[in-house]
N, CA, C and O atoms as a GROMACS GRO file, in nm:
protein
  464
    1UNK      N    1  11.507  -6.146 -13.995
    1UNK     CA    2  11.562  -6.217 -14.108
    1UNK      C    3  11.655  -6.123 -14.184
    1UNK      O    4  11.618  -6.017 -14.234
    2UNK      N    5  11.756  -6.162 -14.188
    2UNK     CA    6  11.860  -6.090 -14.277
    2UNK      C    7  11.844  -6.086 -14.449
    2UNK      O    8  11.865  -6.193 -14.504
    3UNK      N    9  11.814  -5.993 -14.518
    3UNK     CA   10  11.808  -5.953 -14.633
    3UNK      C   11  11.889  -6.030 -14.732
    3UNK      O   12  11.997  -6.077 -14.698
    4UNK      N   13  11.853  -6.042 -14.826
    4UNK     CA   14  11.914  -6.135 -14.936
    4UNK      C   15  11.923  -6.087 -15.025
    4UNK      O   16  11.826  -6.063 -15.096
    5UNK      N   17  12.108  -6.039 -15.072
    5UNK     CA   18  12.127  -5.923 -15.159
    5UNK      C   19  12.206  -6.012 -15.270
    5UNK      O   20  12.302  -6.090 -15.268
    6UNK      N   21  12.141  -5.974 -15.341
    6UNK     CA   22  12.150  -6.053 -15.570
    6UNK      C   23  12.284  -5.954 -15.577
    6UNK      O   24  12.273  -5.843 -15.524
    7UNK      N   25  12.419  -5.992 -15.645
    7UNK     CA   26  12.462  -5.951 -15.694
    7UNK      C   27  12.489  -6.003 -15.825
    7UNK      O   28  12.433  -6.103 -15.869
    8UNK      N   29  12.584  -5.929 -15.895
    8UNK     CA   30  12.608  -5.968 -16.028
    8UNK      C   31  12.516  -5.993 -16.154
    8UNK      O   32  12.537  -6.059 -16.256
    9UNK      N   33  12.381  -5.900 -16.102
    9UNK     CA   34  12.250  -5.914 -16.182
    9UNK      C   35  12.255  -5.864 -16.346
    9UNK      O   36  12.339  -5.785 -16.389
   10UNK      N   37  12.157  -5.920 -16.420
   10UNK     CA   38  12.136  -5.799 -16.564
   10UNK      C   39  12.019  -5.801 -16.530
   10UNK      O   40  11.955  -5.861 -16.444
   11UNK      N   41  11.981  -5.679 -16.661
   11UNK     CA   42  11.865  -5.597 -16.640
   11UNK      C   43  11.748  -5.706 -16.664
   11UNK      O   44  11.642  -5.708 -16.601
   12UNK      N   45  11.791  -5.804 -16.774
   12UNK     CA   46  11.669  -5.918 -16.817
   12UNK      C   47  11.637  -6.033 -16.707
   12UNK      O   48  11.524  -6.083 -16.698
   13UNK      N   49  11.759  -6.077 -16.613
   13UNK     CA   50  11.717  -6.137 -16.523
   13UNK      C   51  11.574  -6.160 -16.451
   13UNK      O   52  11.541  -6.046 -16.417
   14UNK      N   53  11.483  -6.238 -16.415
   14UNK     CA   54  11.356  -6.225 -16.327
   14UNK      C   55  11.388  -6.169 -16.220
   14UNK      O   56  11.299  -6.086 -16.201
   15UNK      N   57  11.465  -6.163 -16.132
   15UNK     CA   58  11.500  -6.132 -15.996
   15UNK      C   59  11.485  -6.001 -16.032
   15UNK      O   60  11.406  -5.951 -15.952
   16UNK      N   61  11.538  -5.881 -16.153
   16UNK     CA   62  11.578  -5.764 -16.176
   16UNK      C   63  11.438  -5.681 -16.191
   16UNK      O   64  11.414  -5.563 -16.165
   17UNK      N   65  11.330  -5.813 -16.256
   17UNK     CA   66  11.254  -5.779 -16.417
   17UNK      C   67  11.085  -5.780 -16.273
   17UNK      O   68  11.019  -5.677 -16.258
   18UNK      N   69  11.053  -5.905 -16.197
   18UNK     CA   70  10.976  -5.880 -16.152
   18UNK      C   71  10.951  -5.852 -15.974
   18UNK      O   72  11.054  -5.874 -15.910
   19UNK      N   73  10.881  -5.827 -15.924
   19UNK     CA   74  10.829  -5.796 -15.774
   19UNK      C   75  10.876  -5.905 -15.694
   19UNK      O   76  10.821  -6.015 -15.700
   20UNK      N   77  10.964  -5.885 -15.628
   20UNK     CA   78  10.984  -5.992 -15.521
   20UNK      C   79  10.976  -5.912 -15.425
   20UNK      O   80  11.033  -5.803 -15.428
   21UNK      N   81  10.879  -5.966 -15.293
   21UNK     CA   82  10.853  -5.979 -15.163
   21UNK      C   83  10.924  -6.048 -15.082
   21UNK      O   84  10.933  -6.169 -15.101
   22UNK      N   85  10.979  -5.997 -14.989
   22UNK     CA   86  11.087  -6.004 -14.886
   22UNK      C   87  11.181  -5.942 -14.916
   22UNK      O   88  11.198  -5.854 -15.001
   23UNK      N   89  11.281  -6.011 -14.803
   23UNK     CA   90  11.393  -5.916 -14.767
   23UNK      C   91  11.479  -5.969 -14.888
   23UNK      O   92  11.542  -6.074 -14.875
   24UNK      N   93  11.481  -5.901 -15.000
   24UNK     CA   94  11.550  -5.921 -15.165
   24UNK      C   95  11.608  -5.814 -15.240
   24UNK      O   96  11.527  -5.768 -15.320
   25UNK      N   97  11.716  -5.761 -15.243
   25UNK     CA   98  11.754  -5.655 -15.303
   25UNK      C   99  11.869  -5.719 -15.478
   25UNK      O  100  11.977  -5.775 -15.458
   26UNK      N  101  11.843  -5.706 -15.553
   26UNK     CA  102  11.934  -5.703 -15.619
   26UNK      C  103  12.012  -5.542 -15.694
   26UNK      O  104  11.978  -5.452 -15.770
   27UNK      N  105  12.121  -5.580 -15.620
   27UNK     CA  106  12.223  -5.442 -15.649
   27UNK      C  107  12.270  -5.435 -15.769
   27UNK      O  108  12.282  -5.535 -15.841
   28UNK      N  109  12.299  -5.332 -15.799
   28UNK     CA  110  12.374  -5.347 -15.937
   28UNK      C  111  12.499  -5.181 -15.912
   28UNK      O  112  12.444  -5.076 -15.877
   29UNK      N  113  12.594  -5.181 -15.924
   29UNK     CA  114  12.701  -5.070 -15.924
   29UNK      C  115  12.650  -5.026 -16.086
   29UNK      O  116  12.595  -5.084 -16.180
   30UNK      N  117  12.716  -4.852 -16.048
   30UNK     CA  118  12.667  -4.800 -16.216
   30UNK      C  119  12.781  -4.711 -16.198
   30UNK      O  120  12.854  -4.716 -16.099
   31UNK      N  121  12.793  -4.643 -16.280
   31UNK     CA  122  12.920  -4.524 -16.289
   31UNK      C  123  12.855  -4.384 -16.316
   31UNK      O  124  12.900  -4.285 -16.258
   32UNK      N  125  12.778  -4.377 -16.380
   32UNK     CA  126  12.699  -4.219 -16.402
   32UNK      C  127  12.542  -4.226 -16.361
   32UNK      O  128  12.466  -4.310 -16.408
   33UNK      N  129  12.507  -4.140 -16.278
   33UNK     CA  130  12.405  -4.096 -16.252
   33UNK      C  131  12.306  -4.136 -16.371
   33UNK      O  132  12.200  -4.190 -16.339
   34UNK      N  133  12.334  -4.112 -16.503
   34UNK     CA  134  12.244  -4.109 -16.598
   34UNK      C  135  12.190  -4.284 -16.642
   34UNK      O  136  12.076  -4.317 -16.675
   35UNK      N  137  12.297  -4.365 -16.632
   35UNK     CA  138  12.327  -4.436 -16.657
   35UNK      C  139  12.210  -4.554 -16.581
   35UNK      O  140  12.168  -4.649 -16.646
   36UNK      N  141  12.167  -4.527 -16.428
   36UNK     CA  142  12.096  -4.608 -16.381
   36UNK      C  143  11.964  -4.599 -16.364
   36UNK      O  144  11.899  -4.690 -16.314
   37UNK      N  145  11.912  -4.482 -16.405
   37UNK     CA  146  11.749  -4.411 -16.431
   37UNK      C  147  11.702  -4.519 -16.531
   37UNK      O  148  11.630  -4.596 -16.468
   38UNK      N  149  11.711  -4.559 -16.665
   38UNK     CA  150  11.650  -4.635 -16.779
   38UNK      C  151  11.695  -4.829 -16.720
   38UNK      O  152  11.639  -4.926 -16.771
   39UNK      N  153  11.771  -4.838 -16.643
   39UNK     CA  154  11.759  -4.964 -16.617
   39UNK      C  155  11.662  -4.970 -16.463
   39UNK      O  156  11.592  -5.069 -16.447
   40UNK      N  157  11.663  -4.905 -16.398
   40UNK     CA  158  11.574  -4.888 -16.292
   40UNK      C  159  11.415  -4.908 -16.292
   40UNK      O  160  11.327  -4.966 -16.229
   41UNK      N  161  11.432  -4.825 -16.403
   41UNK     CA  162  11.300  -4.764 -16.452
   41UNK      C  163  11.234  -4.900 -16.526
   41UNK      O  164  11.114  -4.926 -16.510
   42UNK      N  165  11.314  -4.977 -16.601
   42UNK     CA  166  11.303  -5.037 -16.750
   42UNK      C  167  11.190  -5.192 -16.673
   42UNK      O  168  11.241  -5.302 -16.697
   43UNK      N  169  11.099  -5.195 -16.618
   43UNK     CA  170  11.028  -5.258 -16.552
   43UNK      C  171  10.891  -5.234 -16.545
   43UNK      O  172  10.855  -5.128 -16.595
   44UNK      N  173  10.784  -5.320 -16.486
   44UNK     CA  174  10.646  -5.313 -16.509
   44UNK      C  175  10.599  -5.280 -16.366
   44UNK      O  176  10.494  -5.239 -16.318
   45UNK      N  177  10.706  -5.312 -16.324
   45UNK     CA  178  10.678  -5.241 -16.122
   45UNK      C  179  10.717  -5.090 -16.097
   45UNK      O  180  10.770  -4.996 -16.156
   46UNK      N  181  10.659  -5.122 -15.974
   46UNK     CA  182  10.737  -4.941 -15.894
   46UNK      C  183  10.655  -4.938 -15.797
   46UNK      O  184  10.563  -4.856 -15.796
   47UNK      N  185  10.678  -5.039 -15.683
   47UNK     CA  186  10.678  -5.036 -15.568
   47UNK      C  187  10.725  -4.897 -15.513
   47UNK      O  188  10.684  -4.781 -15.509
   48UNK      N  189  10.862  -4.988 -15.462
   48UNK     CA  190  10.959  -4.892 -15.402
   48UNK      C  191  11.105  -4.874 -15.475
   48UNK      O  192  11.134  -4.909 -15.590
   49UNK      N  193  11.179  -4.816 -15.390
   49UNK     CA  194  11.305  -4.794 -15.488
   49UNK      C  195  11.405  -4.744 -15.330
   49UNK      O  196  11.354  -4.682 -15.237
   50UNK      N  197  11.533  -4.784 -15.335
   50UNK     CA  198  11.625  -4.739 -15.276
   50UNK      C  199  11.757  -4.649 -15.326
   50UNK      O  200  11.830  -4.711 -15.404
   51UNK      N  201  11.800  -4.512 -15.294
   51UNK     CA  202  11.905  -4.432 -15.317
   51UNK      C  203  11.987  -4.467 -15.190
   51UNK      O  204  11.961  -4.462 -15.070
   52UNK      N  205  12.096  -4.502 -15.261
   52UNK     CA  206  12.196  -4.456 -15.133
   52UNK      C  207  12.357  -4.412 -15.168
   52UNK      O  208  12.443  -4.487 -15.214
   53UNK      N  209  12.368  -4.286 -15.136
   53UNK     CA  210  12.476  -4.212 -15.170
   53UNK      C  211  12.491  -4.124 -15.048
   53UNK      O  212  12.411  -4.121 -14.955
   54UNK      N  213  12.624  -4.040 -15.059
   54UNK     CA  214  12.677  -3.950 -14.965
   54UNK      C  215  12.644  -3.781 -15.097
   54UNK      O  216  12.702  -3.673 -15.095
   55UNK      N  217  12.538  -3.826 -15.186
   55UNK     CA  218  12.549  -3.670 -15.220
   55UNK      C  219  12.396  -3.653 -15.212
   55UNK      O  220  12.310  -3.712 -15.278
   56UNK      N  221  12.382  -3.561 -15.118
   56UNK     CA  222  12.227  -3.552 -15.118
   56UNK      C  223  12.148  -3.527 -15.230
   56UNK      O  224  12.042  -3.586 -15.253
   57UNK      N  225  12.219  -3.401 -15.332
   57UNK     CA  226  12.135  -3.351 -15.470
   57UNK      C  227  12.090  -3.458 -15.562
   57UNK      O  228  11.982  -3.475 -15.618
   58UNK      N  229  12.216  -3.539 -15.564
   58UNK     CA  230  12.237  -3.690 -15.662
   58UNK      C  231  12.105  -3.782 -15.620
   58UNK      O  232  12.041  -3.848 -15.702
   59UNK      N  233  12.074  -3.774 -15.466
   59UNK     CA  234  11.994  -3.926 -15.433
   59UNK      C  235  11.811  -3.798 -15.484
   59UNK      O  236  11.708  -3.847 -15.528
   60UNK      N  237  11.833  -3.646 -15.457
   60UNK     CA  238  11.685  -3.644 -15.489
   60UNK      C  239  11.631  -3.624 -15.624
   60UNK      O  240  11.512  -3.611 -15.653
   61UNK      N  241  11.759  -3.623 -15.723
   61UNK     CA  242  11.762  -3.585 -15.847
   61UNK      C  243  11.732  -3.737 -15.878
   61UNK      O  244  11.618  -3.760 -15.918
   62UNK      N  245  11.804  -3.824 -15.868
   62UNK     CA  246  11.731  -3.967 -15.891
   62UNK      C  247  11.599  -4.015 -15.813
   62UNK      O  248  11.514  -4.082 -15.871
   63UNK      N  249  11.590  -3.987 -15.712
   63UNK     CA  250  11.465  -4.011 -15.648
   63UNK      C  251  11.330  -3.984 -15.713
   63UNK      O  252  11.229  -4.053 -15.708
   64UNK      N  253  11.356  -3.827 -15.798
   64UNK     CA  254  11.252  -3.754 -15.891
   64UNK      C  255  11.215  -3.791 -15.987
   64UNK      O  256  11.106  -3.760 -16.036
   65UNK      N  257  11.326  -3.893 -16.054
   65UNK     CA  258  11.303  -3.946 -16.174
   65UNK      C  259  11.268  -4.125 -16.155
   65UNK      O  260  11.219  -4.192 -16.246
   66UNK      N  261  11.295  -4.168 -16.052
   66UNK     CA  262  11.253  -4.304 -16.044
   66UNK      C  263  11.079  -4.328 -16.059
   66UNK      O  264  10.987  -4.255 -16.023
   67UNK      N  265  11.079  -4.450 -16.121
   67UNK     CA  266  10.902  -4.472 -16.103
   67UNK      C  267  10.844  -4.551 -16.066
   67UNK      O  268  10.784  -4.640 -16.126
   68UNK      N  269  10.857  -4.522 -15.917
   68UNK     CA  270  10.824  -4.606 -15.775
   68UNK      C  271  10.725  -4.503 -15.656
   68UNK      O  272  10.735  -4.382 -15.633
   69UNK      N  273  10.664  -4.569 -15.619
   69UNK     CA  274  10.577  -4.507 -15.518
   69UNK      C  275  10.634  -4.472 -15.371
   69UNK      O  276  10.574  -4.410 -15.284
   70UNK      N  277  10.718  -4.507 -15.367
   70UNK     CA  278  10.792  -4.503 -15.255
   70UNK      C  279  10.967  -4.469 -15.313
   70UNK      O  280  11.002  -4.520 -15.419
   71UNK      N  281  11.053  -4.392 -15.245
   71UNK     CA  282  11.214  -4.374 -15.255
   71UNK      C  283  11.274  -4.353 -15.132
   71UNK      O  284  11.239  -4.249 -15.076
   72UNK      N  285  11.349  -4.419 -15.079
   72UNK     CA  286  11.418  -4.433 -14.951
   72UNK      C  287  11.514  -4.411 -15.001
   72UNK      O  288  11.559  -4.464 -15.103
   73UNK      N  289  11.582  -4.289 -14.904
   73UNK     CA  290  11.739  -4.250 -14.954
   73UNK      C  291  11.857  -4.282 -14.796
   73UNK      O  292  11.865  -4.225 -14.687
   74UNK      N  293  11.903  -4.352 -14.834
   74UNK     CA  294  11.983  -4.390 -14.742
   74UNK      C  295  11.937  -4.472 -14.606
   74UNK      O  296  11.999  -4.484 -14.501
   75UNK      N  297  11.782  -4.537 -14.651
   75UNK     CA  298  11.780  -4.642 -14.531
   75UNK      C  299  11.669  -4.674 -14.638
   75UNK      O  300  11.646  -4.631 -14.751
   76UNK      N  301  11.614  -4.759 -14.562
   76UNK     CA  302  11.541  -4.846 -14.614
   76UNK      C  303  11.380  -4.893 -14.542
   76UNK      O  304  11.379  -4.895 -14.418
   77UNK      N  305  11.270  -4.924 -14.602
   77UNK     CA  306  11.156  -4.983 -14.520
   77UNK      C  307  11.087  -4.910 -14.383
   77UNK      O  308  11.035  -4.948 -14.278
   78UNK      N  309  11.107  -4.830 -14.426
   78UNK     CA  310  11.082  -4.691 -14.297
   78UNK      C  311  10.892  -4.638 -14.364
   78UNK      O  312  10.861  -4.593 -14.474
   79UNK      N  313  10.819  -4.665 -14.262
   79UNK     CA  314  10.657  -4.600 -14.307
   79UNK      C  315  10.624  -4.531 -14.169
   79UNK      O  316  10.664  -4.541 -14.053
   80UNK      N  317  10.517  -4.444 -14.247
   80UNK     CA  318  10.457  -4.352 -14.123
   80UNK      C  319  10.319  -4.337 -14.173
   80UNK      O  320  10.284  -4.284 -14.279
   81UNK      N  321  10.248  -4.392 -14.082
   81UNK     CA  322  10.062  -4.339 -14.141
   81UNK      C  323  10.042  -4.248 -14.181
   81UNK      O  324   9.946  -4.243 -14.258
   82UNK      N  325  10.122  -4.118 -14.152
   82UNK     CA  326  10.066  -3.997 -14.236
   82UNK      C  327  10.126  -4.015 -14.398
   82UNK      O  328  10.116  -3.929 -14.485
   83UNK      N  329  10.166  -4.099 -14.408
   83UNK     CA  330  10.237  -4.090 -14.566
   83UNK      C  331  10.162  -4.152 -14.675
   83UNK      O  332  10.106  -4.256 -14.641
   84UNK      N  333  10.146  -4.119 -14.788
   84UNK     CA  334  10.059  -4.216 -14.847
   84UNK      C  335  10.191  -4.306 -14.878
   84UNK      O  336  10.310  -4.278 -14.879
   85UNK      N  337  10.106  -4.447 -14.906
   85UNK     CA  338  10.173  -4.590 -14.975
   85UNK      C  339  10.122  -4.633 -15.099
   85UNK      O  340  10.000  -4.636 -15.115
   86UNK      N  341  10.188  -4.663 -15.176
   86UNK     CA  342  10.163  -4.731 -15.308
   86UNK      C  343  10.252  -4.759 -15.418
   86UNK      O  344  10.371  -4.759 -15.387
   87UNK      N  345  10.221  -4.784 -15.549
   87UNK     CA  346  10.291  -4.793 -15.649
   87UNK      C  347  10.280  -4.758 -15.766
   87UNK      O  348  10.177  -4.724 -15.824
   88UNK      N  349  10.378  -4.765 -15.805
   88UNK     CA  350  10.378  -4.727 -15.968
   88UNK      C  351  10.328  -4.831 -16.084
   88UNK      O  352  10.368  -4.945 -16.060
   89UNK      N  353  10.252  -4.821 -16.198
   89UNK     CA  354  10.255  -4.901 -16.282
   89UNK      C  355  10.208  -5.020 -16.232
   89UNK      O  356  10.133  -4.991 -16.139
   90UNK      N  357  10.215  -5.145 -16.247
   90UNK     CA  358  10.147  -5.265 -16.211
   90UNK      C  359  10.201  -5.331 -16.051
   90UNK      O  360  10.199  -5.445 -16.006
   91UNK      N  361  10.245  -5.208 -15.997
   91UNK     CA  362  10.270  -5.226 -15.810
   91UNK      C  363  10.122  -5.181 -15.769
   91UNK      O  364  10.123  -5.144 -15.652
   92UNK      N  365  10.007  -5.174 -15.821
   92UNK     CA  366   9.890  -5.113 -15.741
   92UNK      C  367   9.821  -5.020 -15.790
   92UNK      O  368   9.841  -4.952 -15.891
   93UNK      N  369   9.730  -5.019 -15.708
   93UNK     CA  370   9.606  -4.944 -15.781
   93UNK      C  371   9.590  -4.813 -15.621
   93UNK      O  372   9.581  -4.848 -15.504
   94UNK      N  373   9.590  -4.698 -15.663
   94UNK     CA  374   9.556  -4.631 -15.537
   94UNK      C  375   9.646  -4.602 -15.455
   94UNK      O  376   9.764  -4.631 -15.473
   95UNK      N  377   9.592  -4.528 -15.331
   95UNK     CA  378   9.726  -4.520 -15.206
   95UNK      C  379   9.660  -4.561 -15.112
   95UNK      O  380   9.540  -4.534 -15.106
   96UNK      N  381   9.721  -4.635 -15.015
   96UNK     CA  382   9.691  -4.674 -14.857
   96UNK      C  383   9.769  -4.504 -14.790
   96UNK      O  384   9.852  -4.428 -14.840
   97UNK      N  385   9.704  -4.498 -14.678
   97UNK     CA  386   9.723  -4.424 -14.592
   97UNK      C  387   9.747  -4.310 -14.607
   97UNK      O  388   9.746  -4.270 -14.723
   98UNK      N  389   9.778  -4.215 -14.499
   98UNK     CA  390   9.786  -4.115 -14.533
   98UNK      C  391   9.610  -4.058 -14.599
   98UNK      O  392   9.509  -4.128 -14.604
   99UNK      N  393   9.624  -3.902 -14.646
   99UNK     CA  394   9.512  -3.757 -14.686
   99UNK      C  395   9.467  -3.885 -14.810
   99UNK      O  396   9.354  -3.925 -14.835
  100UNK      N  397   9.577  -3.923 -14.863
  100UNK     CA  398   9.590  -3.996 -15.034
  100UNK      C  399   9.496  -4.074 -14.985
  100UNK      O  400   9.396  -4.008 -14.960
  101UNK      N  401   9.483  -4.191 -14.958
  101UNK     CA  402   9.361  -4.296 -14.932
  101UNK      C  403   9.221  -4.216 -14.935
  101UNK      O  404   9.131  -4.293 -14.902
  102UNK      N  405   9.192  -4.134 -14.954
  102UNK     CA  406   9.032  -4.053 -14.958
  102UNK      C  407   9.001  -4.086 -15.099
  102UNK      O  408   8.897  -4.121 -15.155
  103UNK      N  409   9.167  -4.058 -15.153
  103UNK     CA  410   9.091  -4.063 -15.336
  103UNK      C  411   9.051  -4.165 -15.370
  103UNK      O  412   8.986  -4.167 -15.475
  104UNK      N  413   9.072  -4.294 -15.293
  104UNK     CA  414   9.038  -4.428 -15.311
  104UNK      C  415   8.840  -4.446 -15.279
  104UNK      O  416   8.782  -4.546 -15.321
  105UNK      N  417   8.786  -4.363 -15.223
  105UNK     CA  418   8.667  -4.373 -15.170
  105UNK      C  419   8.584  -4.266 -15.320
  105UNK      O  420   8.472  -4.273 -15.371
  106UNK      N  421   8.683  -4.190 -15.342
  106UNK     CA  422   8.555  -4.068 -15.439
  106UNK      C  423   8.532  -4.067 -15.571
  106UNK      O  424   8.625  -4.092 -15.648
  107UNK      N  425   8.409  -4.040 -15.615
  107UNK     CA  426   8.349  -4.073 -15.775
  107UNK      C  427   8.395  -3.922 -15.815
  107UNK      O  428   8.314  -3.831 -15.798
  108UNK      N  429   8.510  -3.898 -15.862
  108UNK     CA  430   8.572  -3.759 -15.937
  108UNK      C  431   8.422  -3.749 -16.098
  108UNK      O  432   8.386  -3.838 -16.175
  109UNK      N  433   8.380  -3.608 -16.089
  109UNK     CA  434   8.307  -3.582 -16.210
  109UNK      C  435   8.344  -3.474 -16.293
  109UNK      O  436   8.349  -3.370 -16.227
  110UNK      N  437   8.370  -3.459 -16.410
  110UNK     CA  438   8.392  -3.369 -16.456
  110UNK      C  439   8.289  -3.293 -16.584
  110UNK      O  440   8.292  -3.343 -16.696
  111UNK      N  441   8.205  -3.180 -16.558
  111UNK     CA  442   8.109  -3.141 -16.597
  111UNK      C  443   8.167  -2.960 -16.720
  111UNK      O  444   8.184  -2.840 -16.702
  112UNK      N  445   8.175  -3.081 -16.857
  112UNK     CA  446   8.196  -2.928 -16.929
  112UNK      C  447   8.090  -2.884 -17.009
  112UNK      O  448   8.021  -2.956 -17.081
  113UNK      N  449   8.079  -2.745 -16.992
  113UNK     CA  450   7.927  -2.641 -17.085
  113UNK      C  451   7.972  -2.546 -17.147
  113UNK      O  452   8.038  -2.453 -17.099
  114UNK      N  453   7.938  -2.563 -17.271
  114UNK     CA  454   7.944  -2.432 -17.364
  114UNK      C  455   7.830  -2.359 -17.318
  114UNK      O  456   7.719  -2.413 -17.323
  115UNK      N  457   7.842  -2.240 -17.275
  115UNK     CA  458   7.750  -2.080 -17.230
  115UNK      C  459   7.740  -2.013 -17.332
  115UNK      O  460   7.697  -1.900 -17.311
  116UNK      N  461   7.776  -2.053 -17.496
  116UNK     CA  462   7.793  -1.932 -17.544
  116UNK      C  463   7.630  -1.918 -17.634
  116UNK      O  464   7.602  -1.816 -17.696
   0.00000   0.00000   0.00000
């Protein structure tokens, strides 16, 4: 199935604002690097996220700051079992796969004592 790409979006739009499943991208062109971090970001998801540029520093400097569980830089929908999967914010609870899925099984305790 061929992907179904939104153009001409704003940030308040639903298409922009919540989780759509399938092949759904809405694009948006930006002019400064700085410029597309707070509309990216400006959401209750963080699935995934796509970079795609010809400057490598640019796609990991945004990649670092996006808040998505996943960042594909220059392709797209690519998984490997050793990787963990998940999301940011109200994309999920936990990680599938990958070392990460253990933390999903363990009761973390944290035990503090004053000795003095």
């Amino acid at each position: 199935m061929a992907p179904t790409i939104l153009t001409g979006t704003r940030e308040e739009m639903k298409a922009v604002q919540e989780e759509i499943f399938g092949p759904v991208v809405a694009a948006a062109p930006f002019n400064a690097e700085r410029d597309i971090l707070p509309t990216a970001n400006n959401t209750n998801f963080g699935l995934g996220a796509g970079v795609f540029t010809r400057d490598i520093g640019k796609a990991y400097r945004t990649a670092r700051r996006l808040r998505a569980g996943t960042v594909w830089v220059n392709t797209w929908n690519v998984f490997d079992a050793t990787l963990p999967f998940g999301g940011y914010k109200e994309s999920g609870w936990g990680r599938e796969m990958g070392h990460a899925v253990f933390n999903n099984y363990m009761e973390t305790k944290t035990v503090i004592t004053d000795l003095s």
